[in-house]
C-alpha positions in Angstrom: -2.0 29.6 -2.9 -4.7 31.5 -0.9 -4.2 33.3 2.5 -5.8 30.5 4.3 -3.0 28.0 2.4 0.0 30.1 3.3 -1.1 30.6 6.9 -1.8 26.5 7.5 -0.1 24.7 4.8 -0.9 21.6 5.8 -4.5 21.9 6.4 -5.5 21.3 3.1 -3.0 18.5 2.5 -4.9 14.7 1.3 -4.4 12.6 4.7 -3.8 9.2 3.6 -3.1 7.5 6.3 -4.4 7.9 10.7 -2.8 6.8 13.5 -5.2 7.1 17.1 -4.0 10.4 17.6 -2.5 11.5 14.1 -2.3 11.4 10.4 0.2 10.9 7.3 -0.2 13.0 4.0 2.3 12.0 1.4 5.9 14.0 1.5 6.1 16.3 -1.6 9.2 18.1 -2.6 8.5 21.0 -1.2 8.8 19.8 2.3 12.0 20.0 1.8 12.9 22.7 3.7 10.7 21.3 6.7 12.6 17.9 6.7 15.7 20.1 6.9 15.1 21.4 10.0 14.5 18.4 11.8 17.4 16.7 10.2 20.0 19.7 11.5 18.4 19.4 15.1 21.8 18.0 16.7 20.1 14.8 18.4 18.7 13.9 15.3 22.1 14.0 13.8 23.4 11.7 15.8 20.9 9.6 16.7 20.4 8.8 12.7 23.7 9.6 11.4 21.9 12.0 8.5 23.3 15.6 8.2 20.7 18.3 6.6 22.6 19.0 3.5 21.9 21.1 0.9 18.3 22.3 0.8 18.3 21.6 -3.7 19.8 18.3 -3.0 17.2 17.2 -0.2 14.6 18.6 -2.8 16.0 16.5 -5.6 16.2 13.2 -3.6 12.3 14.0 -2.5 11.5 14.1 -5.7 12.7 10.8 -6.7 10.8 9.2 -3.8 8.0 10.1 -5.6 9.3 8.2 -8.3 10.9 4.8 -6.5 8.5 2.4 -6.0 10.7 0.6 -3.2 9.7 3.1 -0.9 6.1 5.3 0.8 6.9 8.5 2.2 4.7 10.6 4.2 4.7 13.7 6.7 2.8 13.0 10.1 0.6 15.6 11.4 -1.6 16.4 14.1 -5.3 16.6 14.6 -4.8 20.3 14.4 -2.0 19.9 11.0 0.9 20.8 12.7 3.6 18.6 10.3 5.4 17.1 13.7 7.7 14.0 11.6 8.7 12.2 8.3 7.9 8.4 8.6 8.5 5.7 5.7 8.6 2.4 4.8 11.4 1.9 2.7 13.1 -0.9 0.5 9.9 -2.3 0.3 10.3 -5.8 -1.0 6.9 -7.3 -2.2 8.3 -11.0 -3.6 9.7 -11.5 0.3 6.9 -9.5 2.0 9.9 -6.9 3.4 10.6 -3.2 4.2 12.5 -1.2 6.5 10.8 1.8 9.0 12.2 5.0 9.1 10.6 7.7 11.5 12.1 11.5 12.0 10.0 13.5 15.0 10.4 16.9 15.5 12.8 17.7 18.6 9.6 19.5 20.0 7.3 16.5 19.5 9.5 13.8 20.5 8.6 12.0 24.2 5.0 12.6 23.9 4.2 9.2 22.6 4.1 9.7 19.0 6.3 8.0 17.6 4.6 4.6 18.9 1.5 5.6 17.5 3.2 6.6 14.0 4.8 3.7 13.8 1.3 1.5 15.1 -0.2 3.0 12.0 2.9 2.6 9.9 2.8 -1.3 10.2 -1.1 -1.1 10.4 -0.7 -0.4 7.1 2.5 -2.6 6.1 0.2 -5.6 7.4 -2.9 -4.7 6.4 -2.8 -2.9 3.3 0.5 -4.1 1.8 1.6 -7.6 1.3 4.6 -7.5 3.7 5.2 -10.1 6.2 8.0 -8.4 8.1 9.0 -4.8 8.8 12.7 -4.1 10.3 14.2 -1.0 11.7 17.8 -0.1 12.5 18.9 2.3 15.6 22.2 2.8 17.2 22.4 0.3 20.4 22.9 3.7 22.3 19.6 5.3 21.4 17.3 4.3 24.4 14.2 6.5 23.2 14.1 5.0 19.5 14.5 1.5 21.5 11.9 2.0 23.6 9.4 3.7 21.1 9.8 0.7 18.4 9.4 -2.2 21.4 6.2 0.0 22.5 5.0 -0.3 19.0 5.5 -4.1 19.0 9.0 -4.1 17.6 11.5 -6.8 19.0 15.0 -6.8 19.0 16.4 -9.6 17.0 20.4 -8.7 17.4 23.1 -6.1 17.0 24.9 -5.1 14.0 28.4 -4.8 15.9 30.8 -1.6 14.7 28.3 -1.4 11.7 28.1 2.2 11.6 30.4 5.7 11.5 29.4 8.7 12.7 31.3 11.7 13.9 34.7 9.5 13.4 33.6 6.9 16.2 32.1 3.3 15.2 28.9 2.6 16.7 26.7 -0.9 17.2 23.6 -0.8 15.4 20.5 -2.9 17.0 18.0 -5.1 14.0 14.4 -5.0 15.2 11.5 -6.4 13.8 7.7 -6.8 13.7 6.3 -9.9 11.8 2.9 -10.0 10.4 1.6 -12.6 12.5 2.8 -10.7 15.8 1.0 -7.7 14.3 -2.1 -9.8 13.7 -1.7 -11.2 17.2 -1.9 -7.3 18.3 -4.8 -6.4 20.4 -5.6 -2.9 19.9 -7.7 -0.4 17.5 -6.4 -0.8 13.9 -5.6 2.6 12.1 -9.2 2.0 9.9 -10.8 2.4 13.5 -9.9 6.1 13.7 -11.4 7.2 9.9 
């Protein structure tokens, strides 16, 4: 690695995806110790029951997303590659056209709106590049800013999950949402292939 590489990591990073205002490279094991940050940050903790762990386990399990071909992981940066999030589409199901969206922000980044536009370019590329015909995501019922960003980003809430999920010894209710392909074709706004 050169001085330029060590001093902006990311800049030289294959961006694989854009969003309006950002892009997604593809998550390597060695953002590991990144993804562990954001993961210890004590709002994220709750709000996505995952706890940092070990920094060689977090590694090992990166490495098999590499591997698992359920699943697309990628790190979302900035115009300027600052690595602000880990976003994914996950038990991707191609027979019934299904996945699951996961998105981690950065406490510093979160409230600026970018987790509605990672997520616009997330199913932008669900529904336009893979065959899926639905994507879901799960949030606690409690978590009003991962509510509103997912209905922002064209997400409707189909139900609650009641007393699905423990964290911190307390049972909490989980809400389903969900984007369907022909609500995301019915979208009218620039497609993430309008901001190569």
């Amino acid at each position: 690695m050169n001085e330029d590489e060590e001093a902006a990591p990311y800049a030289t990073r294959e961006r694989f995806w854009r969003g309006e205002h950002l892009a997604f490279t593809p998550m390597e094991p060695d953002d590991a110790e990144l993804i562990q940050h954001w993961r210890a940050d004590p709002v994220a903790a709750q709000e996505i029951g995952v706890w940092p762990g070990p920094l060689h386990d977090l590694r090992e399990q990166l490495a098999s997303y590499g591997e698992d071909r359920t699943r697309d992981d990628f790190i979302i940066l900035l115009p300027d590659d600052t690595p602000i999030g880990h976003i994914a589409l996950t038990d991707e199901d191609f027979v019934d056209g299904t996945a699951e969206a996961y998105l981690l922000l950065a406490p510093e980044h979160r409230g600026q709106g970018h987790g509605a536009d990672a997520l616009t370019a997330l199913t932008d590329l669900a529904f336009g590049e893979l065959p899926l015909h639905r994507v879901e995501a799960v949030t606690h019922t409690d978590n009003a800013a991962s509510l509103a960003t997912l209905k922002k980003a064209g997400f409707t809430q189909e139900g609650v999950r009641r007393s699905s999920c423990l964290h911190r010894g307390r049972r909490h209710d989980n809400a389903l949402l969900a984007l369907l392909r022909t609500e995301w074709e019915a979208q009218t706004r620039p497609r993430a292939w309008d901001h190569v």
